[in-house]
C-alpha positions as CSV (number, residue, x, y, z in Angstrom):
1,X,101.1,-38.5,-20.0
2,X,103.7,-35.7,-20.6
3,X,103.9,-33.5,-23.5
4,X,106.5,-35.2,-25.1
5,X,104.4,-38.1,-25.3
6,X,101.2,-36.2,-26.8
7,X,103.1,-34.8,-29.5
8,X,103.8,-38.6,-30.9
9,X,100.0,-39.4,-31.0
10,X,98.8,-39.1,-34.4
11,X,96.1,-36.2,-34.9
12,X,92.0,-37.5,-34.9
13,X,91.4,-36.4,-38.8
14,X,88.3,-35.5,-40.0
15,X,85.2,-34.4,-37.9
16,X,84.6,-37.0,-35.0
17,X,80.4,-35.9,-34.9
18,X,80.5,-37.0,-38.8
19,X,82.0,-40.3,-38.7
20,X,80.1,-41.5,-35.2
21,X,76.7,-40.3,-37.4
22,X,77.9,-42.3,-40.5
23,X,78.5,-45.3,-38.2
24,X,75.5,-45.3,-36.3
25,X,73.6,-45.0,-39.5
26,X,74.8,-47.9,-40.7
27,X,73.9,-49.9,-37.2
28,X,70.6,-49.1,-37.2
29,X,69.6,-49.9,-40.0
30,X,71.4,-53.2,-39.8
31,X,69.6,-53.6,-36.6
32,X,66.7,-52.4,-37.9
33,X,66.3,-54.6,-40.9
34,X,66.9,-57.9,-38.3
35,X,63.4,-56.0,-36.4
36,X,61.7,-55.1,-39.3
37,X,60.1,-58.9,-39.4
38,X,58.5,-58.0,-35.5
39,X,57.7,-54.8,-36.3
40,X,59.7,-52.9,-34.6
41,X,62.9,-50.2,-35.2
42,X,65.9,-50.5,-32.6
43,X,64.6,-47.2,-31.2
44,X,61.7,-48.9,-30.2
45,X,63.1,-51.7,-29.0
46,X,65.7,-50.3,-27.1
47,X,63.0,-48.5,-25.4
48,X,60.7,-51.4,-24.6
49,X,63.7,-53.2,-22.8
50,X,64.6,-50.1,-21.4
51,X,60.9,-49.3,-19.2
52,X,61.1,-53.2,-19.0
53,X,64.4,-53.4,-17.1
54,X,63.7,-50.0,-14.9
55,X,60.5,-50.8,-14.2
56,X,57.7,-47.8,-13.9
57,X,59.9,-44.6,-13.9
58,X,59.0,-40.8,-15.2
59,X,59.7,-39.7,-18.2
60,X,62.4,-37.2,-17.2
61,X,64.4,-40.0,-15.1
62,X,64.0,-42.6,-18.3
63,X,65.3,-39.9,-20.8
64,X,68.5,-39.4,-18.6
65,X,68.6,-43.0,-18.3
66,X,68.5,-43.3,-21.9
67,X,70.9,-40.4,-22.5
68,X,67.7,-38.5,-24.2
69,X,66.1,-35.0,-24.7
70,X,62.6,-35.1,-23.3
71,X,60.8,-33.8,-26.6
72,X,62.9,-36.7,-28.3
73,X,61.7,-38.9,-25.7
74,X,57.8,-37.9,-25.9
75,X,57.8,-38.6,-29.9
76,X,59.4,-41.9,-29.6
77,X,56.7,-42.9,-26.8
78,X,53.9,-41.4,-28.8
79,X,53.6,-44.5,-31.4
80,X,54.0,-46.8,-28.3
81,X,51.9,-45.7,-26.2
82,X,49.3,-45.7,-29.4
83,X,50.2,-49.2,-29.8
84,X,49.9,-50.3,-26.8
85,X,53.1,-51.2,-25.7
86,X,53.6,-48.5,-23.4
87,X,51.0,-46.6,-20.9
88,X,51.6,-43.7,-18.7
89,X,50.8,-44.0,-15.3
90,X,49.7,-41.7,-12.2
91,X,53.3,-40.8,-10.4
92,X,53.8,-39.9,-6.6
93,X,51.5,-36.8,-6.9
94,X,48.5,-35.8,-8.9
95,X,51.2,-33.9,-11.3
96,X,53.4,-36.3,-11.8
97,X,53.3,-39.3,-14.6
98,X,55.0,-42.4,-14.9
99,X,55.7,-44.7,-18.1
100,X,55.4,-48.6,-17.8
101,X,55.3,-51.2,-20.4
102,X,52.1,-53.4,-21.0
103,X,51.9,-57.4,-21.3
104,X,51.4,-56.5,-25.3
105,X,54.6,-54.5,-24.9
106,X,56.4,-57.4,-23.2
107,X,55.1,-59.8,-25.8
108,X,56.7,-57.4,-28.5
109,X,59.6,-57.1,-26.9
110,X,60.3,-61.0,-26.2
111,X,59.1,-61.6,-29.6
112,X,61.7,-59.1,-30.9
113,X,64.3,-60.2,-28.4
114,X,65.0,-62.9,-30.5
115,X,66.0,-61.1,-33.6
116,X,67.7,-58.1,-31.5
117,X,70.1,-61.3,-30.6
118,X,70.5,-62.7,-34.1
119,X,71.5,-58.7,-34.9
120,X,73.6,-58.5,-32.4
121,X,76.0,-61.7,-33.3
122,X,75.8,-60.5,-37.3
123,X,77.1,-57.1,-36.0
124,X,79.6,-59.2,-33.9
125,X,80.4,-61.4,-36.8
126,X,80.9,-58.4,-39.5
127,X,83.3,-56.4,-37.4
128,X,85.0,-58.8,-35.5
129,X,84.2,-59.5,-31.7
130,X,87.8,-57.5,-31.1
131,X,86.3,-54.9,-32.6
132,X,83.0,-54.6,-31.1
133,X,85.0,-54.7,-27.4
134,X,86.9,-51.8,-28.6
135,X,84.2,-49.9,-29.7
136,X,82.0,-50.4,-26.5
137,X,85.1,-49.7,-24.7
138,X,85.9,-46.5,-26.1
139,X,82.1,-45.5,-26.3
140,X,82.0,-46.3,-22.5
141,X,84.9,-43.7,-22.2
142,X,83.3,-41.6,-23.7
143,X,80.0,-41.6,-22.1
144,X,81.7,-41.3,-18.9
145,X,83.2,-38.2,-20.1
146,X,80.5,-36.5,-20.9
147,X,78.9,-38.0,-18.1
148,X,81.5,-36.3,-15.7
149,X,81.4,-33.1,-17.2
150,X,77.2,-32.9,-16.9
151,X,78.4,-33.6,-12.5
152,X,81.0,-30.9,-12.5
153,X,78.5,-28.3,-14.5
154,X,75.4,-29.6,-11.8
């Protein structure tokens, strides 16, 4: 794109951090009000399906996975692992640990699943399915931005 057509884009206004905070407040609490009746928040839930889907994995490598600070990652596992969702495994060596999710962490999660999916189409539903694309779309663009830059700075 040239300069000329730059200068006829309108100007973001306001602060970008403030009004992606605002939005995903909103979101999970919808979500989490559809998962309060399993017991679950979407944090937990998107964690469950996330050592589900992976499989065993360390903690460092499901925190990039999940676009996650470790220390973030080690208080949302704590509850889990107290629960008994989640369990931490021996890794490849004797220092190394790996997470993996329990049959009572697989029956939360399929019994959650259910109401993650009923979120998911009221979410659909209240902004439009246009909408939603859009947003993913432009999210995605933006992940793989940042994405890129954490390559070049590597």
């Amino acid at each position: 794109m040239n300069a000329d057509a730059h200068a006829t884009l309108p100007a973001p206004v306001g602060c970008t951090n403030f009004k992606l905070r605002q939005l995903t407040r909103l979101v999970t609490q919808h979500y989490d009000q559809h998962l309060a009746g399993a017991g679950l928040k979407i944090t937990q839930y998107s964690l469950l399906t996330h050592v589900d889907r992976l499989g065993p994995l360390a903690p460092g490598e499901l925190a990039r996975r999940m676009d996650m600070g470790a220390s973030t990652l080690t208080r949302n596992l704590q509850p889990m692992i107290a629960a008994g969702w989640l369990a931490m495994g021996e890794g490849v060596d004797a220092r190394s640990r790996t997470v993996h999710i329990t049959d009572a962490g697989r029956e939360m999660r399929r019994q959650a699943q259910r109401r993650w999916k009923t979120a998911q189409v009221a979410l659909n539903e209240k902004l439009g399915a246009a909408t939603v694309v859009a947003l993913h779309d432009l999210l995605d663009q933006g992940l793989a931005a940042f994405h890129e830059e954490d390559a070049h700075a590597s």
